[in-house]
Structures are given as C-alpha cells and as structure tokens.
C-alpha positions in Angstrom: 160.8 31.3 -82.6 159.5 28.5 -80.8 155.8 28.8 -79.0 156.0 27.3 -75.4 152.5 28.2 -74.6 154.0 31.4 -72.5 151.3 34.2 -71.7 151.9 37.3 -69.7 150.1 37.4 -66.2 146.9 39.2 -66.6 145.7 41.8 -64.5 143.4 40.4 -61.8 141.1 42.9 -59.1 142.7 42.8 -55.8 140.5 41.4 -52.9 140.9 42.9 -49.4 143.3 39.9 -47.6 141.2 40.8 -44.3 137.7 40.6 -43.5 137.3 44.3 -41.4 133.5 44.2 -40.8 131.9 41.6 -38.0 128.6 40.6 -36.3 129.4 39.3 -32.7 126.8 38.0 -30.4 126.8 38.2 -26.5 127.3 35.0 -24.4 126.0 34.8 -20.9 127.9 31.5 -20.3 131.2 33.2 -21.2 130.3 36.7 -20.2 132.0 38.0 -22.9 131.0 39.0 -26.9 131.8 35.8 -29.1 130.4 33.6 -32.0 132.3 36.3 -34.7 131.0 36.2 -38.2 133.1 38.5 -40.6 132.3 40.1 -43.6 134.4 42.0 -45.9 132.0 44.8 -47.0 129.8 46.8 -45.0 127.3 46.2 -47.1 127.3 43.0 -46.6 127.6 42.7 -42.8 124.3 44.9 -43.0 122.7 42.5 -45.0 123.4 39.4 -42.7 122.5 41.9 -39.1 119.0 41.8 -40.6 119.0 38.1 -41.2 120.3 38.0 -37.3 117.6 40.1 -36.1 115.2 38.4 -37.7 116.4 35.1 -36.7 116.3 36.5 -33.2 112.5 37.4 -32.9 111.2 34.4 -31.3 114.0 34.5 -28.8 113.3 38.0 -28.1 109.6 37.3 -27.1 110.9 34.4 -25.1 113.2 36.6 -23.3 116.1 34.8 -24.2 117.5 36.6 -27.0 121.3 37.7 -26.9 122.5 41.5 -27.8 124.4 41.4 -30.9 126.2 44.4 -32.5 128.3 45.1 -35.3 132.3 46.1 -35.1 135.1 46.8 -37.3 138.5 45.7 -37.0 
C-alpha cells in the first residue's frame, strides 16, 4: 500500500471560544463603564485587577482615579 504521509487528527484540548470574565473601568467623559479587558479565566482576570489597582494608586491620591469592577458575561 502506498504511504501518502496521511495521519489521523490528533486529539487537541478545547479552548473556551469566548472570553467570560472582564475588567471594565468607569468613564466620566462617557458616563458609562468602558475600556473592557477580557480574560478567559477567573484566575486570570484576578491577577490583572491587582495590576489595575496598583496602577491606580497615584491617581487615587490625586483624586482622579476611576472605579473599576470586575463582570462576567
């Protein structure tokens, strides 16, 4: 029989197609929540809230820091 190089397909881990978890920050320009960042764990989205919060230290002491929370879709 002749070898044409065919190999079955191979099992591969499925990967959530959406990303459910978010960090959205408040805009007083817009008056509503935008700038979205999405995450696909939850885990992850935690991680990167810290990071935010940190980030928003120095705008906090300002005054001129903007809520942020975390949502699912």
């Amino acid at each position: 029989m002749k070898d044409d190089g065919y190999e079955p397909a191979r099992h591969r881990k499925k990967t959530p197609k959406h990303k459910k978890f978010g960090i959205q920050e408040w805009s007083r320009w817009f008056k509503k929540w935008v700038h979205s960042h999405w995450y696909v764990t939850e885990k992850a989205r935690d991680q990167a809230f810290v990071i935010v919060e940190k980030a928003n230290e120095r705008l906090k002491a300002a005054g001129l820091d903007s809520p942020i929370r975390k949502v699912n879709r």
